[in-house]
N, C-alpha and C positions, 0 to 999 in steps of 0.2 A: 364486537366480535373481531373486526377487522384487526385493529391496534392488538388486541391479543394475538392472531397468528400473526401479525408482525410482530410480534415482541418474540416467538417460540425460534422465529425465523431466523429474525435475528441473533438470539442465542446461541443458535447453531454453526451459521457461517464465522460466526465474529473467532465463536472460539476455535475453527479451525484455521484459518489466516490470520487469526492473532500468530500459531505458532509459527507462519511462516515470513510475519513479519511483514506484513501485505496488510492494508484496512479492508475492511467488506463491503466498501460502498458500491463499488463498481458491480459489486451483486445487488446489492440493497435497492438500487435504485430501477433499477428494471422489474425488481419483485414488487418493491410498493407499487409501481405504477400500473401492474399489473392488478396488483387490488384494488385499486381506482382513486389510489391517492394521485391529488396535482404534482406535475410533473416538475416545476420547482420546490416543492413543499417537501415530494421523495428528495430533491437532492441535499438541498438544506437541512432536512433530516439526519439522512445518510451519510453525511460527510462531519456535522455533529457527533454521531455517535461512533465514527475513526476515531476523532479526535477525544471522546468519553474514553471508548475502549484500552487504543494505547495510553493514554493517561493511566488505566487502572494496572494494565501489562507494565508498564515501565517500573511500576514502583514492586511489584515482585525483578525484573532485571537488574534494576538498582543494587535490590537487596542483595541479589547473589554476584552484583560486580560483574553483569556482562555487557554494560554500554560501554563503549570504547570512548570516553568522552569529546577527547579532539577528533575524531573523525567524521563522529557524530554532528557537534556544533561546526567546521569546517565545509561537511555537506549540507547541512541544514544554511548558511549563509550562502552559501554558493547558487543551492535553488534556488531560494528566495531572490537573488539578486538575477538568475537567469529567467525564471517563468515568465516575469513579462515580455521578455523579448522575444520569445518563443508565440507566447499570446499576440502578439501586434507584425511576428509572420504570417501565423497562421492565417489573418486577416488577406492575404493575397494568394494563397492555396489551396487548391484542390482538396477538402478533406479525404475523401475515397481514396487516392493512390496513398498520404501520409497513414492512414487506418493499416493499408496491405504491409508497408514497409514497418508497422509497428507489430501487425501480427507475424512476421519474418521471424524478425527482432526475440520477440517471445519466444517462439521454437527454437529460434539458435540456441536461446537462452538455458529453455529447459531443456532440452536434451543436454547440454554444460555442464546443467546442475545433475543429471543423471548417468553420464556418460563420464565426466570428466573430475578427476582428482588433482584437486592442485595442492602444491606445498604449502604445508602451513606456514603461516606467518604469524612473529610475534607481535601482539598487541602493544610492546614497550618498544615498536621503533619508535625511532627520532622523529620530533617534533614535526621537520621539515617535512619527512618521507608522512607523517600523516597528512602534512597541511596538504602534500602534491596528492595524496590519496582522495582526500573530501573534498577537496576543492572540483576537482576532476568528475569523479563518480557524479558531483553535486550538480556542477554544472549542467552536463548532460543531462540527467534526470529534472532539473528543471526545465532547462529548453524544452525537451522532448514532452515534458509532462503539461507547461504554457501550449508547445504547440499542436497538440494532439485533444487539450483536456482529460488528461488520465492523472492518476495517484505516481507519482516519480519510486512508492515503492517496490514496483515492479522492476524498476532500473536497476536501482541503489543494492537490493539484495544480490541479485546477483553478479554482479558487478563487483562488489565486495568480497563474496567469496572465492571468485575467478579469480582477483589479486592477491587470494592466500588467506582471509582472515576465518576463523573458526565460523560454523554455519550458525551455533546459536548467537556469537556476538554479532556476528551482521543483522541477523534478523533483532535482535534486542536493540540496538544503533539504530536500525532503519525506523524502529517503533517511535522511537525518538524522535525524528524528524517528520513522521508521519503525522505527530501532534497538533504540530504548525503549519504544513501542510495543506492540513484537512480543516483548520479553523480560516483557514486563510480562502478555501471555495467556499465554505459555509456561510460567509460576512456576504460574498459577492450575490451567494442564490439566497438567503433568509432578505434583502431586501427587493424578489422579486415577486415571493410566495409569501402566505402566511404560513404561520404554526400552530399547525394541530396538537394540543398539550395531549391529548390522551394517550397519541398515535407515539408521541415523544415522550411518556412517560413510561409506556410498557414496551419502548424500542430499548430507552436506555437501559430500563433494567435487563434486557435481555440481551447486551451490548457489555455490561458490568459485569452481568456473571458468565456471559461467554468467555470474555476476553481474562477473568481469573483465572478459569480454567485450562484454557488455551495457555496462559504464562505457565501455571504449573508444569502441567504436561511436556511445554518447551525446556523449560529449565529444571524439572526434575526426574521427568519419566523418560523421555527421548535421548538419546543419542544421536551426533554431530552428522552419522551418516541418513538417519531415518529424515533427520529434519532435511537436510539437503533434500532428498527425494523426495518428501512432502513439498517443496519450495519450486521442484521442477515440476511435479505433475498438478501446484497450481498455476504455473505461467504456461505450460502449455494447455489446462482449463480456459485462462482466458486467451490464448490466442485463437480456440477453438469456438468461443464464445463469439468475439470478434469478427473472425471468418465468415460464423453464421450469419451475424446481420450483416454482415456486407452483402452475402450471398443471394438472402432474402431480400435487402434490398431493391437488389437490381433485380429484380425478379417484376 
């Protein structure tokens, strides 16, 4: 019974932060644990089924030509090659003040996304001007994501659209990198926890067909202004999410 309302659960969150380009783990994993799944077993889980999810979301963004491929692959290296060094600060910091400065971070963010209109840019600049774009965006997003332990696609989106790029190809790009990502936590926490195949049978499928739907929606029902504002009132979700357990915390 459990692995079924995880499967329903999942379905649901996957396909709204599919559209915005965001994976669900960062939900996923406080819900499982909630249903009394081990709390490496949630994340290894959860971070599996980002990396299922945008796998299934990319190949509808594919089809209709909204991954920006260099900027994509550009930040996709840049993270990867920043996260550890973010991870091996982290190691000397205070997590509690890095949390507050990343729930900051988020509200700036999302009020950006809902407040602020930047000029478009085209997807056919110059090579250079993308590699300074992913390289950049990437970087950051990975440090901050090594040193925080968060998804870098909180970063990357909007980050991406703040430089001008259309709101569904950021979010379609960011799915992209979110692949590797989220396989890349998932190696680190499947050899602390075991796997529940049930619990990961009925996630995935609710992870498959959230995240088809969630592309659809993205790329064929919404427009450029509604997905932005789904994008900012899910990063100020989670800076509020954030906030909370810091709050509770210290309590």
């Amino acid at each position: 019974m459990i692995a079924i309302v995880a499967g329903l659960i999942t379905f649901f969150f996957t396909a709204l932060l599919t559209i915005a380009g965001v994976g669900a783990a960062f939900i996923l994993i406080p819900v499982f644990i909630a249903l009394g799944i081990d709390i490496h077993t949630a994340m290894a889980t959860a971070l599996l089924l980002n990396a299922v999810a945008m796998s299934v979301a990319c190949v509808t963004f594919v089809r209709r030509k909204l991954v920006v491929w260099r900027i994509a692959i550009f930040t996709l290296v840049a993270a990867s090659a920043l996260s550890p060094l973010g991870v091996y600060v982290s190691r000397g910091l205070e997590r509690e003040p890095l949390l507050w400065l990343f729930s900051a971070f988020l509200v700036f963010a999302g009020l950006m996304m809902l407040l602020y209109t930047p000029r478009p840019r085209a997807e056919a600049a110059s090579t250079r001007v993308q590699l300074a774009v992913g390289s950049g965006v990437g970087s950051v997003a990975g440090f901050v994501g090594g040193l925080l332990g968060v998804g870098g696609g909180n970063i990357i989106v909007p980050a991406l659209v703040a430089l001008g790029l259309e709101p569904k190809k950021a979010s379609a790009s960011t799915s992209f990198v979110v692949i590797f990502s989220s396989l890349a936590g998932f190696l680190g926490h499947a050899t602390l926890g075991g796997t529940d195949l049930r619990l990961l049978a009925w996630t995935a499928a609710g992870a498959m067909g959230g995240a088809a739907l969630g592309a659809w929606l993205m790329s064929a029902k919404l427009q450029g202004r509604q997905i932005k504002v789904l994008i900012g009132i899910v990063l100020l979700a989670i800076a509020a999410r954030t906030i909370w357990q810091l709050v509770f915390a210290a309590e």
